[in-house]
N, C-alpha and C positions, 0 to 999 in steps of 0.2 A: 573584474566585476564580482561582486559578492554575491554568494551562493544563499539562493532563497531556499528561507527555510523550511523543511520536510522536504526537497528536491530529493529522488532519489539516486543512493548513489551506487545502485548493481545495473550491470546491465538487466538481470533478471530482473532486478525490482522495476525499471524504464519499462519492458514489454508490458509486467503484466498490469501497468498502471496504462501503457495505449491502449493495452485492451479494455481496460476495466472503466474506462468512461466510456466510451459506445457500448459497451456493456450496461452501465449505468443507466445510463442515455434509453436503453433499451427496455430496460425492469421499469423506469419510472413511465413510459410509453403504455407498457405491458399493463404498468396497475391502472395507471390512467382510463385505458381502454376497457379491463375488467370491471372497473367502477361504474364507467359510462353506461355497460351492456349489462351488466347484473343488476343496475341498481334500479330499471323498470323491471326487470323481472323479479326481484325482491319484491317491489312495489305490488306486482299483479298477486304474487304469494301471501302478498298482505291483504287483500284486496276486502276480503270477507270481513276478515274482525274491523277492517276500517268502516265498511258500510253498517255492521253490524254493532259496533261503537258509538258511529254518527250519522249513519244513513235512517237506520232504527229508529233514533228518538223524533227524527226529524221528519218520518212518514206519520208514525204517530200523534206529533201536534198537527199535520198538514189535515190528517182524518177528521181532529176534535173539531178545528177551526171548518171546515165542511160541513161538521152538523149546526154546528151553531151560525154559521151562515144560513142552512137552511131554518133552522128557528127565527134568526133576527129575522128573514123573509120576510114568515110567517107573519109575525110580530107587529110589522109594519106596514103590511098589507091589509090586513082585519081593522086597522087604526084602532079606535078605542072601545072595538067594539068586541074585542079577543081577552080571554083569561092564559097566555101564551108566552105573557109575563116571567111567572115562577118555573115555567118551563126553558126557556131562555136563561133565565139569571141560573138554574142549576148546572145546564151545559157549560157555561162560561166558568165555571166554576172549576169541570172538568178539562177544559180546555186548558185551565191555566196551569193546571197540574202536570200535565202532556206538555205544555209550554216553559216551565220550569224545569222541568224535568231537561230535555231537549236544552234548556239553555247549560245547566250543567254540566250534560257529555259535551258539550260543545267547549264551555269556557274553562273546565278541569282532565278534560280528556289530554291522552298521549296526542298530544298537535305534535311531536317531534315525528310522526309518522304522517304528516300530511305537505304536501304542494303549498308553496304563494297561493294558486289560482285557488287550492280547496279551501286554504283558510279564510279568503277574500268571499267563498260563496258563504261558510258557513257565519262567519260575521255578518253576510247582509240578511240571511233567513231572520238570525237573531234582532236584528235593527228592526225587520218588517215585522216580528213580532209585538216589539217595544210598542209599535203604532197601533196595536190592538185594544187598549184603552182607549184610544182617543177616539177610534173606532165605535165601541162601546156608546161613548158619552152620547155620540151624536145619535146611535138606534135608542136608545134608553129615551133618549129629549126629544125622537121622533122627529131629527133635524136634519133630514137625509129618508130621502123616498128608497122604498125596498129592492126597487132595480139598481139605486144605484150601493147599496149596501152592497148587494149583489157582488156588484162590478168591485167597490173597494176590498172588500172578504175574499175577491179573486188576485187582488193587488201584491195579499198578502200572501198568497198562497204559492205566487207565480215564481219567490227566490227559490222554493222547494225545489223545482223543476232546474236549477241550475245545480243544487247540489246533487243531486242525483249524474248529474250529465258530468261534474266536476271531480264528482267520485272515481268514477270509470275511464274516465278520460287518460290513467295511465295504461291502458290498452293499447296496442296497434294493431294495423292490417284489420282481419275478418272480425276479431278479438273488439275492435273499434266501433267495428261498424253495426256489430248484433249489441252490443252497450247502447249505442244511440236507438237504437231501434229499440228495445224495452221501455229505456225512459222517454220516447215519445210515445207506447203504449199507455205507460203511469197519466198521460196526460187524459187516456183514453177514460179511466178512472173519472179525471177531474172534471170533465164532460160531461159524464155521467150524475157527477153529482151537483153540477152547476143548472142542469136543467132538472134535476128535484127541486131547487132552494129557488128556481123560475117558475117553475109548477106550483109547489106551496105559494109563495107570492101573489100568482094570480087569482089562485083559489079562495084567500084571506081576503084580497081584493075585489075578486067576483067579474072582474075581466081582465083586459090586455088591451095596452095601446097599440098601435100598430109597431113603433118602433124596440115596446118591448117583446111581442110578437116574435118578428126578426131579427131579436139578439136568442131566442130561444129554437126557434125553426135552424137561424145560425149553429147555434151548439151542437143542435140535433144533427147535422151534417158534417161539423166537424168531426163528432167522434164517431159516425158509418167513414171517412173519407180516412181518417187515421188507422179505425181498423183492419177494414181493407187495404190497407195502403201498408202498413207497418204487417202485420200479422204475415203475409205472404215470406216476408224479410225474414223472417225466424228461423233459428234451425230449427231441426225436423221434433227434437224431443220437444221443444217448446212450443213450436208450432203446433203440433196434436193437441198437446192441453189445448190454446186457445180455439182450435177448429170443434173439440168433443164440445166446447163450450157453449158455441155458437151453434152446432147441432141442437142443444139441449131444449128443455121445456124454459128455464127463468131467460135466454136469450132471445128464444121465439116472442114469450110475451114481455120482455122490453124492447121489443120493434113493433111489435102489436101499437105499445101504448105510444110508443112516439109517432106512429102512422094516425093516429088516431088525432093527436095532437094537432099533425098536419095539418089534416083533412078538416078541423073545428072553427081552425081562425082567429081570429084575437078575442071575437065577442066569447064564444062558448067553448076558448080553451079549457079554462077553469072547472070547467064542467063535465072534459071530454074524457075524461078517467076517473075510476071510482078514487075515491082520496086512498081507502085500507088498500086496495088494489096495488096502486101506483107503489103507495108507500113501502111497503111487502117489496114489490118487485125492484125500485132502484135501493135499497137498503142491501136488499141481497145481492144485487150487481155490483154495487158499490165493493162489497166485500170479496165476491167471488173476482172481479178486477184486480183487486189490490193482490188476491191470494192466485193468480195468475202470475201477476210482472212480481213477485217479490220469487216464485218456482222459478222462470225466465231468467231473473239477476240471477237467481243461483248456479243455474245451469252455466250461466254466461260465464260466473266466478270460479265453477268446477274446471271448464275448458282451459280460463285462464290461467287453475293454477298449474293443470296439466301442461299445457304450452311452456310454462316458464321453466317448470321441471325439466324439461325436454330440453328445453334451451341452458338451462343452467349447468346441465350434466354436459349437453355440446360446449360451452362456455369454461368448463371445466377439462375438459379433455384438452379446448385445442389451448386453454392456459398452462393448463400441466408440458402440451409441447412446448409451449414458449417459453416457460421456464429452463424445461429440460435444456432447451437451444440457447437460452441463454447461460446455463449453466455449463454446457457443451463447449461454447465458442471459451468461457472461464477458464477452463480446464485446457483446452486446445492449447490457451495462450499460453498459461503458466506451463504446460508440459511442453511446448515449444521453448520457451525461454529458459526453462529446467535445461534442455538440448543444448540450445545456445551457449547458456551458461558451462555444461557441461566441457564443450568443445574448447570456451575460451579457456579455460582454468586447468585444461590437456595443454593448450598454448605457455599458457602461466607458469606452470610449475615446469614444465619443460625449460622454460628461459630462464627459471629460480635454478634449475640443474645443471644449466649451462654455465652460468655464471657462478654458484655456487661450488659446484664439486666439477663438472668434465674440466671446464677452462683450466683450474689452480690446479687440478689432477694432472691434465696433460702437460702444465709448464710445468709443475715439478718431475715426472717423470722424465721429459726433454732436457729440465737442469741436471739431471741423474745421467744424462745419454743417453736414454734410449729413444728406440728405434719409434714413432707413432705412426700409425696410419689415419687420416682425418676422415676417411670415408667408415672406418669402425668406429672409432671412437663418438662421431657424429652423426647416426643411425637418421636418416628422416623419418620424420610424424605419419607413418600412415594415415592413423586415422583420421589426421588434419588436413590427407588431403585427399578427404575419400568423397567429398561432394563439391561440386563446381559454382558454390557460390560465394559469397564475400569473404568470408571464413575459412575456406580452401583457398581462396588465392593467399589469404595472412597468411595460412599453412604452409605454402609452399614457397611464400617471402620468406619465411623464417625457416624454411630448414636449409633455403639457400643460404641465409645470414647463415645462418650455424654452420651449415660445413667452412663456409667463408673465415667463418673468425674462427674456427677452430686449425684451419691451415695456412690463415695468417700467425696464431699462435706456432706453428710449427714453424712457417719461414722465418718469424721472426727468431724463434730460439737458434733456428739455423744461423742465422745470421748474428745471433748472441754468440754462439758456439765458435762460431767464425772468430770475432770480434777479439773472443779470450784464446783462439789458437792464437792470432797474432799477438796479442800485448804476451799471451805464453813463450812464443819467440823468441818474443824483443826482447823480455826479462829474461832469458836465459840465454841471452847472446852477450847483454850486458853483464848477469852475473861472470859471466866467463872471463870478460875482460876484466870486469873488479878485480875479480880472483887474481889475475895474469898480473895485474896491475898492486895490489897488497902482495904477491910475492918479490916485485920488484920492489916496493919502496923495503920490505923487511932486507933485503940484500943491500941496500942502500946507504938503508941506516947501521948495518952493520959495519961497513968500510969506511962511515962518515964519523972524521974524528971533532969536527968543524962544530962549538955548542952553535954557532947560530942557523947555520945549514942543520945539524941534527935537528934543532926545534923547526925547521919549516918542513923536515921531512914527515916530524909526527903528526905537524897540522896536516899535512898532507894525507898520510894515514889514519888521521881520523873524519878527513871528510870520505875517502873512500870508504871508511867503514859504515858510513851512514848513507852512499850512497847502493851500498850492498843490502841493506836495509829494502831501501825502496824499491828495489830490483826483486829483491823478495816477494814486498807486498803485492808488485802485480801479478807473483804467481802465485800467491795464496788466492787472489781475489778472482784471477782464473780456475780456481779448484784444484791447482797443484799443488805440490808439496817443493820447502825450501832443497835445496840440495846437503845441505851442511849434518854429519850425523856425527856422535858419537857413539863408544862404545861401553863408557863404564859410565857408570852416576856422575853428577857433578856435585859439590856442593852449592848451598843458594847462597852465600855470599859471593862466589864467585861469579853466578848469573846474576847478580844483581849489579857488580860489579862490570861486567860485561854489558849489562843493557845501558847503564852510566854511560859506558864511554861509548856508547853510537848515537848520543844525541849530542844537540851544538853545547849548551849552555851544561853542559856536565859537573863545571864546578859549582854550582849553585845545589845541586843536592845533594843530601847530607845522611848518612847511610850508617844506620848502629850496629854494634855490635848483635850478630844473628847466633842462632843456635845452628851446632852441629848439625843441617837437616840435610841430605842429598835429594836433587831431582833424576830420574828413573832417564837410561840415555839417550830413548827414544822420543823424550820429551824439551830435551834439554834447549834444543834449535828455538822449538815453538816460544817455553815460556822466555828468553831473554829476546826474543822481538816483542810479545805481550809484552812485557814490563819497559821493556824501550818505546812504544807507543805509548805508552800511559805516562811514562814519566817528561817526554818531550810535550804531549798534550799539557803536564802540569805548568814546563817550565814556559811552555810559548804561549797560555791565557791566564798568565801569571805577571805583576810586574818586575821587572828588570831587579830590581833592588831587592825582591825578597828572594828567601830560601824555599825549599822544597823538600820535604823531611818525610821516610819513611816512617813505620812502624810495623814490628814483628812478631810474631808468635804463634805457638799452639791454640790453636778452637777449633770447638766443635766436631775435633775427628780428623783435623786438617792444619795446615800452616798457612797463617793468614799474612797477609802483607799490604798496609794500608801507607797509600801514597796521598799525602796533605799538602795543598798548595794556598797560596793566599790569595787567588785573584777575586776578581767580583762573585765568583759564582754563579748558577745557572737560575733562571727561572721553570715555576714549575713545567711548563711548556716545552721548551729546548730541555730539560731532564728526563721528562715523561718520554721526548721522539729520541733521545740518548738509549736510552734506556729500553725503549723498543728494538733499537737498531743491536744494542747487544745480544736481546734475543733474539732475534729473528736475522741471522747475519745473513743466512743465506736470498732474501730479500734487498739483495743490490742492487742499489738505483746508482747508474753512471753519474747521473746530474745530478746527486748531490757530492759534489768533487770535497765538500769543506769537512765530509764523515767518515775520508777513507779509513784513517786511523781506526776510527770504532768499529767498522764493519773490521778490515784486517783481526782485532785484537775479538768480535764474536765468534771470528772464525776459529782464530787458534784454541779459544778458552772452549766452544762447542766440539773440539778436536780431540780434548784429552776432559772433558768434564769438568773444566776448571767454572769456578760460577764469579764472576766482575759484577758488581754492581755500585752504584755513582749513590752521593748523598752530600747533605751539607758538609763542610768542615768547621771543626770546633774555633778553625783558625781563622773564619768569615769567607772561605773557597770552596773549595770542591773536594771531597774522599773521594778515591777510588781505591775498593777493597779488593783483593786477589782473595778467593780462597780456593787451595794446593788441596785438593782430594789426597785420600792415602793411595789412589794408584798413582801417581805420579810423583811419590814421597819415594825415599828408598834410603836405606840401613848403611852408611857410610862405614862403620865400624865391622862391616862381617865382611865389608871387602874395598880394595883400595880405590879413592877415588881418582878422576882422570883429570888434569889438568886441563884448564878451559883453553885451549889454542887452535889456532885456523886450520882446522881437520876436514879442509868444504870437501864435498866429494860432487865434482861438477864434473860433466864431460864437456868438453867444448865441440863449439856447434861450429859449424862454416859459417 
């Protein structure tokens, strides 16, 4: 399966990414939750400049249009028999200016600080405005009786009373409940001044029907049933203002004059209050009302904003814990996974150790003989297995592996060890018998006067010499040494000579005249098997029909000797693991049976410093270069050299 992309690929990077979406998961909850809960309290915090933006212009035209209701009343009650006119058309005047005004904080004001519901009220004030012309038309044309001017002028009055309740409305609990209760006081206000502009009305008119009567007696009870009703509801600071109020002298005598009302009746309402009287006393009430509930909102907005403060800073504390927790459980995870991570990578590089250096450490120590113990050499992981959870038991999987395969390494080199005591044996049970066996045919061929008996004695003699060879290799390839020693130098045509005649096809290579050079006589064994293993290598992946041709000389410090054959030659691949195997001889691998030769010939050449290395031949085959270091060179002329002849020095075994 193909690995998607950004998948992470630590296990550290895996934890802190479980973590970090319930994390996530959490912070997005977190702000969710902060927005929900601060964003009324923000609201209440705003709460002033919003009322004071839009509440203000909006009390303001509600005032104008109250006096000019009580005008039109008037207006229309007098019928044509009033100069109440220019009085009238100046207020409207006023009104409009309070109504523009009003319409501007509305339609250029910060609205990105108000509610759907507020903007919804504050568009319909505006629309009930719009109708205030047409309004107009009808008191002007005197096409509309004065009660019901009245009632229309209250039509328009009545959106006021939802923006006021739509203002506040982002309140809760007590915060909620003293908001509605102001703005049903504001109504107490409009009571007030809807039975002036009822009063005017009947006075211009000079009486009352009954039915307008009872929309006026109505009012009058409306606004006793609200006050009492609402006032009681108030806190205590706002409650006082309205109670000193209603103690006072201007609220005595506006109960005076509505008692009075009462008691007059439709016919001699009109008549039942002096006009300066009246007018004086709901002018002033009107005002001292208004400057009542606008003290009350304030108060109401002071609490509010102290509430929100109190709640923002709570809101803020237990955000600041949720962050912290969430930043906590962040840290938790990456420092856990830091741990984990920790532990695995004690696993990791301990298995980079075992594998890299104890394991080749201990086998090459073992291929040296020595003694190992598995339980030192393969220390287990304390610290891996110092807690008992998933990662302690790996722990303790793997230091079982590791002792395991570090005293599987040991039985096995035992059993290596073994392997090459015996082929040590054989080969020198066999050398013994070659030897036993080349002393007989040399007696042999001595007494044999017979040429064609004497030529099968020599073939005779020379496959045992080649099979003395092989008897050799398996104790080189055991780590031993051949038997055969000399005592004085030899020359190197005569080991070269000598290496000739221990392969089969001998007469196919072809050997120049060499310089004077001796080899040293402790070496002399080694290099004619080296040079007889290279040269049967040439003659046997060589064809038949061609020659085999050395070349000789001085280089580099040394005596070189390159052996050129014509067969196919090697590919880079079969070269490059040639070529390895020269170096590295003491890496013998049993099953490769087809490289004994080149392992045998690293051996001898890593033996004495000799350096072999393989390369094309000029002649479409294979070179292979000898080159003789000067310790194994030696001075033929400062002393006599020793004739190369079968000097083996073997003891024979049982």
């Amino acid at each position: 399966m193909r690995r998607l992309i950004g998948r992470p690929t630590t296990v550290r990077a895996r934890i802190v990414a479980l973590a970090f979406a319930p994390a996530l998961a959490l912070l997005v909850l977190w702000t969710f939750t902060m927005v929900s809960v601060t964003g009324e309290l923000r609201a209440l915090i705003r709460l002033q400049g919003v009322y004071e933006d839009f509440g203000t212009p909006v009390d303001t035209a509600i005032g104008q249009i109250q006096i000019e209701r009580r005008l039109a009343a008037t207006y229309l009650g007098a019928g044509h028999r009033t100069s109440a006119a220019p009085d009238l058309m100046e207020q409207q005047r006023r009104t409009d200016r309070a109504v523009n005004a009003m319409r501007h904080a509305i339609r250029d004001g910060d609205r990105g600080r108000l509610s759907g519901r507020q903007r919804r009220a504050l568009d319909a004030v505006v629309g009930a405005a719009d109708e205030l012309e047409e309004l107009r038309h009808r008191v002007l044309s005197r096409d509309i009786s004065w009660d019901r001017a009245v009632d229309a002028y209250g039509a328009l009055v009545e959106p006021g009373f939802d923006v006021q309740s739509a203002l506040t409305a982002l309140q809760a609990g007590q915060l909620a409940r003293e908001a509605q209760v102001v703005v049903e006081l504001v109504r107490v206000r409009e009571f007030v001044s809807r039975e002036d502009a009822l009063v005017a009305g009947a006075r211009a008119a000079g009486r009352l029907t009954d039915r307008q009567y009872a929309t006026l007696t109505a009012t009058v009870e409306h606004r006793r049933v609200f006050e009492r009703t609402y006032v009681a509801d108030l806190p205590t600071d706002s409650r006082v203002l309205f109670e000193e109020f209603q103690r006072g002298e201007l609220h005595r005598a506006l109960t005076r004059s509505e008692d009075a009302l009462l008691e007059a009746g439709p016919e001699r309402a009109g008549e039942a209050v002096a006009a300066e009287a009246w007018r004086t006393t709901t002018d002033r009430a009107v005002k001292r009302y208004m400057e009542l509930c606008t003290q009350a909102a304030l108060n109401s907005a002071e609490r509010g904003r102290a509430f929100a403060y109190r709640e923002l800073i709570e809101a803020a504390v237990v955000g600041g814990l949720g962050l912290a927790a969430i930043g906590l459980s962040l840290w938790w995870a990456v420092r856990g996974a830091r741990r984990i991570s920790r532990r695995l990578e004690v696993l990791r590089d301990s298995a980079d150790l075992l594998t890299t250096r104890q394991l080749p450490d201990v086998m090459k120590r073992l291929s040296a003989g020595e003694e190992v113990n598995a339980a030192v050499e393969a220390p287990p992981l304390a610290e891996a297995e110092a807690e008992p959870d998933e990662i302690g038991q790996v722990g303790r999987s793997f230091n079982a592996a590791r002792l395991a395969a570090v005293e599987a390494a040991v039985r096995q080199a035992t059993l290596r060890r073994g392997l090459f005591a015996v082929l040590l044996t054989i080969a020198r049970r066999n050398q013994v018998l070659v030897h036993r066996q080349l002393k007989l045919v040399d007696t042999l061929e001595r007494r044999t006067e017979d040429p064609e008996a004497l030529e099968q004695l020599f073939r005779i003699d020379h496959l045992t010499t080649r099979m003395r060879r092989h008897a050799e290799n398996l104790i080189i390839l055991s780590g031993a040494a051949p038997g055969r020693r000399w005592r004085r130098p030899v020359p190197v045509a005569d080991i070269v000579s000598s290496a000739v005649s221990e392969i089969e096809d001998y007469t196919r290579v072809e050997v120049p005249p060499m310089d004077r050079v001796g080899i040293t006589a402790d070496a002399v064994a080694d290099v004619v098997h080296l040079l007889a293993e290279l040269l049967e290598n040439a003659t046997v992946f060589s064809p038949p029909h061609t020659r085999v041709t050395l070349r000789t000389g001085r280089e580099r410090g040394g005596f070189v000797l390159r052996i050129d054959d014509r067969g196919p030659g090697l590919g880079s691949g079969p070269l490059h693991g040639a070529l390895r195997i020269l170096s590295h001889p003491d890496d013998f691998d049993p099953s490769r049976h087809d490289r004994l030769g080149l392992y045998v010939v690293g051996r001898l050449a890593a033996r004495h410093t000799i350096e072999v290395t393989l390369h094309e031949s000029p002649y479409g085959g294979t070179t292979a270069t000898v080159l003789l270091p000067e310790g194994v060179l030696a001075n033929l002329e400062s002393q006599e050299p020793e004739v190369l002849e079968r000097t083996d020095d073997v003891s024979p075994l049982p």
